[in-house]
DRENPA-3360 file (N, C-alpha, C; in nm, 2 decimals, always signed):
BEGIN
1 = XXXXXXXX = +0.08/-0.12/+0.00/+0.00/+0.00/+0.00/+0.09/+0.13/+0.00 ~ +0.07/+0.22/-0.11/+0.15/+0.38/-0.10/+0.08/+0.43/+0.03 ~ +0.12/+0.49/+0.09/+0.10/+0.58/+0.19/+0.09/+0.74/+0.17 ~ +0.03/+0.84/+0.21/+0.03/+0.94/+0.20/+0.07/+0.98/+0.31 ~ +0.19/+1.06/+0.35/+0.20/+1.17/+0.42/+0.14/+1.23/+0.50 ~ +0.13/+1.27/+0.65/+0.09/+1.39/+0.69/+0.22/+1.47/+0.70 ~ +0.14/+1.56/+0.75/+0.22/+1.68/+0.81/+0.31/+1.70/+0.89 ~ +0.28/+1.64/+1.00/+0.33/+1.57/+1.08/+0.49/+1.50/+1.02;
9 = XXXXXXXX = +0.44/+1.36/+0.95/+0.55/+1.30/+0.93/+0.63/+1.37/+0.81 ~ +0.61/+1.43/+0.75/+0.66/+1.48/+0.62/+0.76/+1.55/+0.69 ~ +0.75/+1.66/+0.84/+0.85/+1.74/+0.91/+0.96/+1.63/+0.96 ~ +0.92/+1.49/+1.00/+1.02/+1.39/+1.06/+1.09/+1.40/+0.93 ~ +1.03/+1.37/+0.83/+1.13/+1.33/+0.72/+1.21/+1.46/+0.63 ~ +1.18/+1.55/+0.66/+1.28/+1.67/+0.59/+1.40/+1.66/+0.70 ~ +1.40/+1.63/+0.84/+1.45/+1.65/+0.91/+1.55/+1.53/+0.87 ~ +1.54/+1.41/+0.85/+1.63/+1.28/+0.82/+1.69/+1.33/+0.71;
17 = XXXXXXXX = +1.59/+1.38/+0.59/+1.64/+1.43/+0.48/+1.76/+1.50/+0.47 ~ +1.74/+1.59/+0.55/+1.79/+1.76/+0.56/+1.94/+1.68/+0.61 ~ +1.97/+1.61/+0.74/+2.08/+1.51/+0.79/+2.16/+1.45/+0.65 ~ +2.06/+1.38/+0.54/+2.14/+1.27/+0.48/+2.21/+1.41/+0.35 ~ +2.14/+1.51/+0.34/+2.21/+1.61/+0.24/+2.33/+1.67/+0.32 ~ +2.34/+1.69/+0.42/+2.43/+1.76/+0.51/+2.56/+1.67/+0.54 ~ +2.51/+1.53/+0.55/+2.61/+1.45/+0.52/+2.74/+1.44/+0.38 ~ +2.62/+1.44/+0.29/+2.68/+1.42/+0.14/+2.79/+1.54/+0.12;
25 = XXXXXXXX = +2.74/+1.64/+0.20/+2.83/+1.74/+0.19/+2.95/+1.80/+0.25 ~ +2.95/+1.72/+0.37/+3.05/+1.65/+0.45/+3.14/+1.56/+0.39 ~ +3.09/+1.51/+0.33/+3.17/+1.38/+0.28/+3.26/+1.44/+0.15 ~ +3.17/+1.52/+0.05/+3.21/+1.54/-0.06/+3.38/+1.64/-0.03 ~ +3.41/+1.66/+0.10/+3.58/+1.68/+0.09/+3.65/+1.57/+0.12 ~ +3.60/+1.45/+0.18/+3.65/+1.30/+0.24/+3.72/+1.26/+0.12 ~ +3.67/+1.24/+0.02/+3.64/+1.13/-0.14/+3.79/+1.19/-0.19 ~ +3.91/+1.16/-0.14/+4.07/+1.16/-0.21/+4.14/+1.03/-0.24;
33 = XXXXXXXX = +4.21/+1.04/-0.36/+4.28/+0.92/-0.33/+4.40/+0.89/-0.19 ~ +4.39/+0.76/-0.16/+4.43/+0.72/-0.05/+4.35/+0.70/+0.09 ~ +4.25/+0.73/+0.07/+4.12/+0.73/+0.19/+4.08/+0.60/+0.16 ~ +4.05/+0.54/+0.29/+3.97/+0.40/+0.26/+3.84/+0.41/+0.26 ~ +3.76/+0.31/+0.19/+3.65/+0.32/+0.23/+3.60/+0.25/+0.34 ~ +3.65/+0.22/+0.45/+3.65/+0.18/+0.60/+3.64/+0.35/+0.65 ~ +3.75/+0.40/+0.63/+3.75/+0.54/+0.68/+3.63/+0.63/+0.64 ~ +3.60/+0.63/+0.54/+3.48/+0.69/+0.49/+3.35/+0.69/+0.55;
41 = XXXXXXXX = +3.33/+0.52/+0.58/+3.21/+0.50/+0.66/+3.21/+0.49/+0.81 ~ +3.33/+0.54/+0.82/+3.33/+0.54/+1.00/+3.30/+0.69/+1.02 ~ +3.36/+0.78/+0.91/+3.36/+0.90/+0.97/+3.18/+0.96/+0.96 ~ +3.11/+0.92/+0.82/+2.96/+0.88/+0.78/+2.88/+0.89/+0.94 ~ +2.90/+0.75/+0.96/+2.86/+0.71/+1.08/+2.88/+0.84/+1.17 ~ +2.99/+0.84/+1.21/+3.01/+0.93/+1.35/+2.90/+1.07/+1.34 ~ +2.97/+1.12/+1.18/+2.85/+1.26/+1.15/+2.72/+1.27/+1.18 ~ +2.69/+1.17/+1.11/+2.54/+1.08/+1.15/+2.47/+1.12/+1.34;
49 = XXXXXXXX = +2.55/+1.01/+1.35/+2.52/+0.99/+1.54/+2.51/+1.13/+1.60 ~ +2.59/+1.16/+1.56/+2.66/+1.34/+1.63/+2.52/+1.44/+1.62 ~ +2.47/+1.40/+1.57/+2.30/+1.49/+1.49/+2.20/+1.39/+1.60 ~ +2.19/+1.32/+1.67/+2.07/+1.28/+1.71/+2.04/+1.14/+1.63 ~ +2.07/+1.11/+1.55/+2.04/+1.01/+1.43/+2.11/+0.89/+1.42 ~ +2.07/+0.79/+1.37/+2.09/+0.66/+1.34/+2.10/+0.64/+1.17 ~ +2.24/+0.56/+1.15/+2.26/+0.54/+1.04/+2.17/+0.43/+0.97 ~ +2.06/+0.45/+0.85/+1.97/+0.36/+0.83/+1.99/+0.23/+0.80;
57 = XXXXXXXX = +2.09/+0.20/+0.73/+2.15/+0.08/+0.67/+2.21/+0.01/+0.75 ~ +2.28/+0.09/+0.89/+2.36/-0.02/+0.95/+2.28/-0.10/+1.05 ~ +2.31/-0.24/+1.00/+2.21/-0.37/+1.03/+2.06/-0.38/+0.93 ~ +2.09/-0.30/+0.85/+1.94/-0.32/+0.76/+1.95/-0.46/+0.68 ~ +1.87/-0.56/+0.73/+1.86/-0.68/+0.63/+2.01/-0.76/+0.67 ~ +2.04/-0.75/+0.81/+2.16/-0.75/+0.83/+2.32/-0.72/+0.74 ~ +2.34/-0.58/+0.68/+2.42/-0.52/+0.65/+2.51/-0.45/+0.75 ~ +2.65/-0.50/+0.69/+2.75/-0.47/+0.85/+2.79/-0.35/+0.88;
65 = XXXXXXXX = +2.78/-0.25/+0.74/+2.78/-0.08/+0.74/+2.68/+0.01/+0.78 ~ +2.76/+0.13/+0.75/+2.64/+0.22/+0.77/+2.64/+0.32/+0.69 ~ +2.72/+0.28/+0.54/+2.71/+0.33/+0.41/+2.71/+0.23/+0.30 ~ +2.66/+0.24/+0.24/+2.70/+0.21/+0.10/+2.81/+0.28/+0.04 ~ +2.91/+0.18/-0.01/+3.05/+0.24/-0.13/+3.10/+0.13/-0.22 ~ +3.05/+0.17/-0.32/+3.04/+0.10/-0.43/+3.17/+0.19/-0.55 ~ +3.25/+0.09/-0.58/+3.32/+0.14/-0.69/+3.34/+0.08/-0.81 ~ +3.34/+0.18/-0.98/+3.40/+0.14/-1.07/+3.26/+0.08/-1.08;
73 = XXXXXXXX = +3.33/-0.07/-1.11/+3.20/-0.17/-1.16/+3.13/-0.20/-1.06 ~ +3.16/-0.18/-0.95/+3.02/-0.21/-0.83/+2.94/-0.13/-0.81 ~ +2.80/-0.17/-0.81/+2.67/-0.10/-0.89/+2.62/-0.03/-0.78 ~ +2.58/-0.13/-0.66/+2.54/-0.10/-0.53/+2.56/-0.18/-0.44 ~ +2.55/-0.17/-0.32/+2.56/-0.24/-0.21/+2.71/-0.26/-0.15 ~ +2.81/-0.23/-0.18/+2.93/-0.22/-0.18/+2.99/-0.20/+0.00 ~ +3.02/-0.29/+0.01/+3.08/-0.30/+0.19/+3.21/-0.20/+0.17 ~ +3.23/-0.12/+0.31/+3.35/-0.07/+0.34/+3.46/-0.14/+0.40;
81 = XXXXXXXX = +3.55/-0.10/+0.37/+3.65/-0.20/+0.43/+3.80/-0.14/+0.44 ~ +3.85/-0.16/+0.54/+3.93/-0.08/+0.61/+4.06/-0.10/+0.49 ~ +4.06/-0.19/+0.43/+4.21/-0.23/+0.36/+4.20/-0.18/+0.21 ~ +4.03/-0.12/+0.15/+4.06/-0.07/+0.04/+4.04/+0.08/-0.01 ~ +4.18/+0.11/-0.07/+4.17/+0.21/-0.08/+4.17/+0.26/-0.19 ~ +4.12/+0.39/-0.18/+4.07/+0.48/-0.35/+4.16/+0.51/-0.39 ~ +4.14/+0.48/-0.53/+4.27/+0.51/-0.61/+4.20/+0.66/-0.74 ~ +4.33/+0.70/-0.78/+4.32/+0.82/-0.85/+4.21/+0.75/-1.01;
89 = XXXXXXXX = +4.11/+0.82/-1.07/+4.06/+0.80/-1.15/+3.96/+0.68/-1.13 ~ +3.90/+0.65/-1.03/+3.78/+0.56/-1.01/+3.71/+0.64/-0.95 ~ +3.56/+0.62/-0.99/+3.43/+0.67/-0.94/+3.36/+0.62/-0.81 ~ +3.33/+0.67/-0.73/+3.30/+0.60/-0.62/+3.12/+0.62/-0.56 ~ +3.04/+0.55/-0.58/+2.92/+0.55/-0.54/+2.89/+0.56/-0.43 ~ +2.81/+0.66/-0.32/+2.80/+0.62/-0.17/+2.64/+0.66/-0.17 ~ +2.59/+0.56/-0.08/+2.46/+0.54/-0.04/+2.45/+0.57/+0.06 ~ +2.38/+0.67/+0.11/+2.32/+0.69/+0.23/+2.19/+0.71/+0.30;
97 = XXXXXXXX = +2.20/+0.65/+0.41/+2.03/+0.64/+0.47/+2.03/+0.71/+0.63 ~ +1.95/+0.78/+0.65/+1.92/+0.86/+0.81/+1.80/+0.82/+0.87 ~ +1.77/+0.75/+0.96/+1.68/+0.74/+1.06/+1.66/+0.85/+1.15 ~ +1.54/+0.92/+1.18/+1.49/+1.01/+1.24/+1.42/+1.03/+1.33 ~ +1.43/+0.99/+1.46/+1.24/+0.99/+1.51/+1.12/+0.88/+1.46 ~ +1.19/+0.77/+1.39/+1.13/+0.67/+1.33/+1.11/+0.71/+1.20 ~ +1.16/+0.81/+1.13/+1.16/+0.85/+0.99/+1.24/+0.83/+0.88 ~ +1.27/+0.82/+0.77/+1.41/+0.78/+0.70/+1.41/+0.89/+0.58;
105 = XXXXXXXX = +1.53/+0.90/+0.55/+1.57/+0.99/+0.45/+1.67/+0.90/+0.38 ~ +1.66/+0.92/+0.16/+1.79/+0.80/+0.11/+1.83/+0.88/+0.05 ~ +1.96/+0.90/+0.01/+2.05/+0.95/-0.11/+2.14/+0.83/-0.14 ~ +2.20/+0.89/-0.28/+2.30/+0.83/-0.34/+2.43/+0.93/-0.41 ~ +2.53/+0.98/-0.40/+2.56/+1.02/-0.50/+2.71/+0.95/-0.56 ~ +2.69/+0.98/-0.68/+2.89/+0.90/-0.73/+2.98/+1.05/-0.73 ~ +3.08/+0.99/-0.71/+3.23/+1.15/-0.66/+3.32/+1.02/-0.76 ~ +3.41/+1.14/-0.83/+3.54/+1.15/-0.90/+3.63/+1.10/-0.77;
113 = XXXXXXXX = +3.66/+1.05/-0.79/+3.85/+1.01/-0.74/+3.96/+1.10/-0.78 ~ +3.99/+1.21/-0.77/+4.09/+1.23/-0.80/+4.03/+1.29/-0.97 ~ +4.16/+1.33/-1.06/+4.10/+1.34/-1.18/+4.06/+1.21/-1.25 ~ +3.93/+1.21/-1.33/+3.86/+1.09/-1.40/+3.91/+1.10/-1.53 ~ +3.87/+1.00/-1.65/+3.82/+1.00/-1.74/+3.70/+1.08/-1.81 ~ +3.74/+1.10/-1.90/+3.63/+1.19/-1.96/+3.47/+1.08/-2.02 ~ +3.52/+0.96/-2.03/+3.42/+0.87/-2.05/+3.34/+0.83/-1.92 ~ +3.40/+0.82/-1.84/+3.37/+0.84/-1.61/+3.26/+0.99/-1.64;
121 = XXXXXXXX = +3.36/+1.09/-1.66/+3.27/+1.18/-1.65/+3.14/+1.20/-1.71 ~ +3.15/+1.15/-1.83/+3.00/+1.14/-1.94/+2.92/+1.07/-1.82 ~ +2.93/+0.95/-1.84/+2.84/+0.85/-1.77/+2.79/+0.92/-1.61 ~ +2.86/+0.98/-1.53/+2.83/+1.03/-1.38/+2.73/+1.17/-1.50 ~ +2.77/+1.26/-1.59/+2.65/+1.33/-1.60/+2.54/+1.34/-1.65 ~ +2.51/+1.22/-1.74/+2.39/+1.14/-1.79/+2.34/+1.11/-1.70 ~ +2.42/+1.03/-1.62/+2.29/+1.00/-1.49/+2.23/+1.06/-1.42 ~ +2.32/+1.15/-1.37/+2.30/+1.27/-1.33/+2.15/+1.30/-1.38;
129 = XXXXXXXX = +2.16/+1.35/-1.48/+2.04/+1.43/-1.61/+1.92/+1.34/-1.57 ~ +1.96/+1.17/-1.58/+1.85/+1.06/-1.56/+1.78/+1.12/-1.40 ~ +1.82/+1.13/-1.32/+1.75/+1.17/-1.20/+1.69/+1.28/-1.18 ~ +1.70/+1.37/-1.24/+1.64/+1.49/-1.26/+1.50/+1.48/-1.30 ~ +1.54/+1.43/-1.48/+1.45/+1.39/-1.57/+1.34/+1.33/-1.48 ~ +1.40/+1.22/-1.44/+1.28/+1.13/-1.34/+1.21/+1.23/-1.25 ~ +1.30/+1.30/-1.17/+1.23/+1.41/-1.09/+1.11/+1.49/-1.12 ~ +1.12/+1.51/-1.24/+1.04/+1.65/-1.32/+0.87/+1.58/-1.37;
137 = XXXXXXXX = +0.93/+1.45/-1.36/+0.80/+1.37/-1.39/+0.72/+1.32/-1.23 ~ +0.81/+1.35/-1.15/+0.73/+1.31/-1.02/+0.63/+1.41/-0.97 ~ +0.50/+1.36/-1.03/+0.42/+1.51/-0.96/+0.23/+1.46/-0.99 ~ +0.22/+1.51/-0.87/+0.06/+1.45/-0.90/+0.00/+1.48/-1.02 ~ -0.06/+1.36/-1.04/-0.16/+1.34/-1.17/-0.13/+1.26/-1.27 ~ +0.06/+1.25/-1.28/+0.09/+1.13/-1.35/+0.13/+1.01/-1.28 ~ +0.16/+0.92/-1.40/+0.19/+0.80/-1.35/+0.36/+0.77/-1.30 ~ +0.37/+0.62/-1.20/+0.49/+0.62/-1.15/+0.60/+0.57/-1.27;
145 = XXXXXXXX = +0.52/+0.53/-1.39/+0.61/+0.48/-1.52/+0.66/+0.56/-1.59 ~ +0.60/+0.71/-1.55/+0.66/+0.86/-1.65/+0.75/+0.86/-1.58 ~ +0.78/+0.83/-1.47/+0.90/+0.84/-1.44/+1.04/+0.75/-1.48 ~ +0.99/+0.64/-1.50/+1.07/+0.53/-1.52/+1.09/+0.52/-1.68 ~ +1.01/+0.53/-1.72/+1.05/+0.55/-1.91/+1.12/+0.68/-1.93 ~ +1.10/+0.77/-1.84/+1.19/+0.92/-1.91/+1.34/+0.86/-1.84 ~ +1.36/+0.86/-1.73/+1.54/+0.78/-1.69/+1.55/+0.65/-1.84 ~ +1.53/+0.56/-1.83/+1.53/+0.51/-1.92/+1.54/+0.54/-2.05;
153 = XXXXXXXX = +1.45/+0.62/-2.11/+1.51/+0.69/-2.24/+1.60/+0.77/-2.22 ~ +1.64/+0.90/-2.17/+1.76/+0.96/-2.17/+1.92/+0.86/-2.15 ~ +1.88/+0.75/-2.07/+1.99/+0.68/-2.07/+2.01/+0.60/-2.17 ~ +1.95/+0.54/-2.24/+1.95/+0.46/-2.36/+2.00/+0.56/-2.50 ~ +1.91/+0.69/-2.47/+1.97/+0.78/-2.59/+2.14/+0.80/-2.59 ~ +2.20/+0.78/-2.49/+2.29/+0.82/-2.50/+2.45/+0.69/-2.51 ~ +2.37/+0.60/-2.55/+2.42/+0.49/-2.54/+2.45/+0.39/-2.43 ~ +2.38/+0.42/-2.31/+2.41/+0.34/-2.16/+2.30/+0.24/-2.16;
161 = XXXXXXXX = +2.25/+0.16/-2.04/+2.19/+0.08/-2.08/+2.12/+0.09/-1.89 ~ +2.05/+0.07/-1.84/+1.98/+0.07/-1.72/+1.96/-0.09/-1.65 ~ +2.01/-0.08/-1.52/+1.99/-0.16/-1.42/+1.84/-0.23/-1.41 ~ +1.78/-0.35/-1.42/+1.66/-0.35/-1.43/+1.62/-0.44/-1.31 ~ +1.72/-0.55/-1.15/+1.69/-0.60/-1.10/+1.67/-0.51/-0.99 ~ +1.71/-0.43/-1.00/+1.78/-0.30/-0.88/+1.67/-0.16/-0.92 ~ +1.56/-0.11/-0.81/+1.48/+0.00/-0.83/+1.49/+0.10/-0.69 ~ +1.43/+0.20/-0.77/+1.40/+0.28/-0.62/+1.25/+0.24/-0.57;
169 = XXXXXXXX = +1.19/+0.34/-0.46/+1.14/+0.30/-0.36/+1.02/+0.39/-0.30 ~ +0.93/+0.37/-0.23/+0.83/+0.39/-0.14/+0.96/+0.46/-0.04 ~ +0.93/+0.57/+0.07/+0.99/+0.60/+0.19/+0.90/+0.66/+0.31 ~ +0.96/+0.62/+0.37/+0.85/+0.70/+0.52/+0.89/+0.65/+0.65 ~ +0.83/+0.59/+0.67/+0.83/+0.51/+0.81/+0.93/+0.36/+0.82 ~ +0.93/+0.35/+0.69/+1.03/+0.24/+0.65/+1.12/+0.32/+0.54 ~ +1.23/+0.23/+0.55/+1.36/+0.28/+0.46/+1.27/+0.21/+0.27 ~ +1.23/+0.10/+0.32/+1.16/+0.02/+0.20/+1.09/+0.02/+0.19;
177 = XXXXXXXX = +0.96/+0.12/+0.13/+0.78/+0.09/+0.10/+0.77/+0.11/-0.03 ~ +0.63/+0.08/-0.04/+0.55/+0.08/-0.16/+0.56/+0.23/-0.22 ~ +0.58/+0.25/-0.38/+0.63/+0.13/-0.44/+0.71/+0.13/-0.49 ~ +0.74/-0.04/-0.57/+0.89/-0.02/-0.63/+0.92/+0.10/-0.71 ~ +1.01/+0.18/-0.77/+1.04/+0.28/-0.87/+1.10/+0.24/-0.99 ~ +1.08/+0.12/-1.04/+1.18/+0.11/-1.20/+1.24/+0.22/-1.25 ~ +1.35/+0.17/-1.27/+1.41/+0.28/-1.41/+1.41/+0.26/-1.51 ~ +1.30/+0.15/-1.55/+1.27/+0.18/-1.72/+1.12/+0.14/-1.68;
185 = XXXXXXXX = +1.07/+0.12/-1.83/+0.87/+0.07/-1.85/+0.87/+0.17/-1.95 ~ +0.73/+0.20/-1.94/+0.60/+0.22/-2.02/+0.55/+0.39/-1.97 ~ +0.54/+0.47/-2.02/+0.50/+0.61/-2.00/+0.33/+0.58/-1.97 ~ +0.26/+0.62/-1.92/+0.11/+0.62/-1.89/+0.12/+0.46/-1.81 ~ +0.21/+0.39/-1.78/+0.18/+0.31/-1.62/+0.19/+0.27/-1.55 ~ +0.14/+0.19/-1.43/+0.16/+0.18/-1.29/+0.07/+0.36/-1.23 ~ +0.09/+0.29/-1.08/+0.00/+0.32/-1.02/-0.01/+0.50/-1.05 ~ -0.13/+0.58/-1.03/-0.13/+0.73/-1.01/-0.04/+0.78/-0.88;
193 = XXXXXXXX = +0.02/+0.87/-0.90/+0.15/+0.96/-0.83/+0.00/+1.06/-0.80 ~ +0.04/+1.07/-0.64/-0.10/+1.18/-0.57/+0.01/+1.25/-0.45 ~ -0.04/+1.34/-0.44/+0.02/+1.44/-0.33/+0.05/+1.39/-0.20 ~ +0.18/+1.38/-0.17/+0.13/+1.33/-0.02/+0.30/+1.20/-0.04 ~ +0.26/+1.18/-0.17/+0.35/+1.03/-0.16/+0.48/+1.05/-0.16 ~ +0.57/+0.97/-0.10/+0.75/+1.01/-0.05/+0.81/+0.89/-0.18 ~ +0.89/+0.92/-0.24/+0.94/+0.81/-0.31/+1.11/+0.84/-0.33 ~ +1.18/+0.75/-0.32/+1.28/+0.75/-0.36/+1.37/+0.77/-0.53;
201 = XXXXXXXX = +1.39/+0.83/-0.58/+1.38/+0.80/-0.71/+1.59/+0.77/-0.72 ~ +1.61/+0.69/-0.82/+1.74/+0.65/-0.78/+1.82/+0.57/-0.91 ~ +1.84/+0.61/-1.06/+1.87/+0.56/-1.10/+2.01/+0.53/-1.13 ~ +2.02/+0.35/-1.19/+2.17/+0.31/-1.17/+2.17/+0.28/-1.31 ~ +2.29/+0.34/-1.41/+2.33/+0.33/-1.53/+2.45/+0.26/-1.55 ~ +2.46/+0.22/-1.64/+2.55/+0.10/-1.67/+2.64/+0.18/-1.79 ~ +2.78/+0.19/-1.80/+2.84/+0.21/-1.92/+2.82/+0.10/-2.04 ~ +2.83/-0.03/-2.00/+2.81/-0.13/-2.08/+2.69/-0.18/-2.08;
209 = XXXXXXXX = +2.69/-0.32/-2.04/+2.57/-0.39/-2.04/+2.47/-0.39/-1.89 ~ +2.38/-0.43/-1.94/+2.30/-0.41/-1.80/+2.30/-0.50/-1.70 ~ +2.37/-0.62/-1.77/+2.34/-0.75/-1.68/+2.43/-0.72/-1.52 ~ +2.37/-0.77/-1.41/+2.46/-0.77/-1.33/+2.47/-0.87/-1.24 ~ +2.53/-0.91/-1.12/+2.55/-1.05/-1.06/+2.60/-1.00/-0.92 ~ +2.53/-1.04/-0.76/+2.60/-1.01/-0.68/+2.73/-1.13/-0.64 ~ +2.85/-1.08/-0.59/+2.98/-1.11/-0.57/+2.95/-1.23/-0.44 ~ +3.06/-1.27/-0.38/+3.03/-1.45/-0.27/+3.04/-1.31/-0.15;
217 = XXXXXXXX = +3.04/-1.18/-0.14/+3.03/-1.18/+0.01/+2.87/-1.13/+0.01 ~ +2.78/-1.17/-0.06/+2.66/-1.17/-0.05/+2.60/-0.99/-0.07 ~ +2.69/-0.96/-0.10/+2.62/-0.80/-0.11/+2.64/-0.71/-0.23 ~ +2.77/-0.69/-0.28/+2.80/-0.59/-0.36/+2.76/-0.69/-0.51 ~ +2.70/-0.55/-0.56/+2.63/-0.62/-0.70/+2.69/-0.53/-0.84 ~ +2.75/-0.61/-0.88/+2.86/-0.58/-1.01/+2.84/-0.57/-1.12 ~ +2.89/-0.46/-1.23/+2.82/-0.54/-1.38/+2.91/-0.64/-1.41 ~ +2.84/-0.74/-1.52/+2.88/-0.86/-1.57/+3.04/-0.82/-1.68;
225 = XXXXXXXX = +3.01/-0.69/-1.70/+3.11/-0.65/-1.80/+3.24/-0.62/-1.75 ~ +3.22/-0.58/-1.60/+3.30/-0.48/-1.51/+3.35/-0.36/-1.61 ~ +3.25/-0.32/-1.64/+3.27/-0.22/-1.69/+3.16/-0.05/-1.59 ~ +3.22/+0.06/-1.59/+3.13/+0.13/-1.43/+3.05/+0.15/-1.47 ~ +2.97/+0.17/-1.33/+2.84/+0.21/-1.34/+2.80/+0.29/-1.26 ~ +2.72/+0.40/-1.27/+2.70/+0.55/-1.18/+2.56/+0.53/-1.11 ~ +2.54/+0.59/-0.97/+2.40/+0.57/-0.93/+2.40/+0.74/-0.83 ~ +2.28/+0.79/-0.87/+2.23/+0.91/-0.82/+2.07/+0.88/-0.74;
233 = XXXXXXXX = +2.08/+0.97/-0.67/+1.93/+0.89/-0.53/+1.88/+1.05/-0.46 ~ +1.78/+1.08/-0.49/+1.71/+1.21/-0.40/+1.58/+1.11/-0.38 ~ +1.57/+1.13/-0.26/+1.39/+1.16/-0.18/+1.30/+1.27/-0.21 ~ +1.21/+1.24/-0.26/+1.11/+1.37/-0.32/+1.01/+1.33/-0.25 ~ +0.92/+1.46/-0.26/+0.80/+1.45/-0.20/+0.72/+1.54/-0.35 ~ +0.56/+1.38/-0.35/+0.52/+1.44/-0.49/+0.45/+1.55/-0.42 ~ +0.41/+1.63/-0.54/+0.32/+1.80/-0.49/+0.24/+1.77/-0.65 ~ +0.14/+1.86/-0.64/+0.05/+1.89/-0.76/+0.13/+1.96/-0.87;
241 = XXXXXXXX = +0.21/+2.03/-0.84/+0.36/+2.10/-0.92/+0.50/+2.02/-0.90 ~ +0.58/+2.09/-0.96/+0.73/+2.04/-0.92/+0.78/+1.96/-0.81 ~ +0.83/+1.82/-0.79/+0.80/+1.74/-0.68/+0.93/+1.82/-0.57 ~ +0.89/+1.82/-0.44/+1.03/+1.83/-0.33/+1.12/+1.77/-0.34 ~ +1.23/+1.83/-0.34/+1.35/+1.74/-0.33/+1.37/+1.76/-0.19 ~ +1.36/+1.65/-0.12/+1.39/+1.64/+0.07/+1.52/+1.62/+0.09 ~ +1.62/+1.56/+0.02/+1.75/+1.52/+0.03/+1.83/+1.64/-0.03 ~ +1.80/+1.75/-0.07/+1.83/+1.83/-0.16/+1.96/+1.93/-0.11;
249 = XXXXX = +2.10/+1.90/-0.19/+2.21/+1.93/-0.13/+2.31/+2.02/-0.27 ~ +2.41/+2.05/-0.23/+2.45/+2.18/-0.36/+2.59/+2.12/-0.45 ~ +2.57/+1.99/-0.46/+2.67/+1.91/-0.53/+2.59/+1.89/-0.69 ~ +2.71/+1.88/-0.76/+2.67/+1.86/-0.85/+2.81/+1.79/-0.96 ~ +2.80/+1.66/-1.06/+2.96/+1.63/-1.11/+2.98/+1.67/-1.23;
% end
């Protein structure tokens, strides 16, 4: 069941929100080469706590972090770990989730390493474009597939190819509700988008092929090509106009 919103909870959730943007922006001086991503998510964490808050992910579905860091060819779900470290010209994905007062807020964004490739860079600003796009379509009256065919076409136009086992999400009271968010389909369907509803919108692009496979430590999910892949994540709240961006922070790649 989609849930609507009060008033009430929509204030718990700007406030998680407001945390998981304030984080990203913290972090976005962390992301050098030579930093681990052990280090990364310890410091995550600490910022987190330090606010009143709980990191969402850590123990979610029993996960042993309290970020997501995904690199290069790892898509999502990417464990931190104290022995690996960033190297110059890899892209680095980080997922982040805030608990609130029983409320949750999600982002995602990918950071340059050091100087990238100009083919790195294409692919982080496509996707980029893809989340927006999706954005622009979140707004009462249409459906949740205008969302999911516009990421999908801008990313296909441009030669990339879209994640199809991996969606965004329902948010509120849980990190995971109704409903799923595809990044691809059908324009005009799935359910009506009405005022009120929290969704995560979050697409993951593939420079190569779409196929992907999670690795033996049961989490991090890879493309089959190992070739990268970029993932961008705002929390919106739909409106009868322009949807909220609740996660909404001043980075841009």
């Amino acid at each position: 069941m989609i849930t609507i919103k009060t008033e009430k909870e929509l204030e718990l959730m700007r406030i998680s929100s407001g945390m998981v943007a304030e984080t990203f922006q913290y972090v976005s001086d962390l992301v050098k080469p030579g930093v681990t991503t052990g280090e990364l998510d310890h410091k995550i964490e600490k910022f987190i706590t330090a606010k009143g808050a709980y990191p969402a992910f850590k123990g979610l579905y029993g996960f042993p972090a309290s970020a997501c860091i995904s690199i290069d060819e790892e898509v999502v779900h990417g464990i931190p770990n104290a022995k690996r470290v960033l190297n110059e010209g890899e892209i680095i994905s980080i997922d982040i989730g805030v608990r609130y007062q029983g409320y949750y807020g999600d982002a995602a964004y990918t950071f340059a390493v050091g100087k990238i490739s100009e083919a790195k860079q294409r692919l982080m600003q496509v996707t980029w474009e893809c989340l927006f796009r999706g954005i622009e379509q979140a707004k009462s009256g249409n459906r949740l597939q205008d969302i999911s065919a516009t990421i999908q076409t801008h990313a296909e136009a441009h030669g990339y190819s879209v994640v199809r086992e991996l969606v965004g999400h329902g948010i509120g009271k849980k990190l995971h509700e109704d409903p799923q968010v595809p990044n691809y389909g059908k324009a005009g369907r799935g359910p009506l988008l009405k005022s009120g509803f929290t969704l995560a919108i979050e697409p993951m692009i593939n420079m190569g092929t779409q196929n992907v496979h999670t690795l033996s430590d049961k989490w991090t999910i890879v493309t089959d090509d190992k070739m990268p892949s970029a993932h961008y994540e705002h929390t919106v709240l739909i409106q009868d106009g322009e949807a909220e961006i609740l996660t909404k922070h001043h980075l841009s790649p």
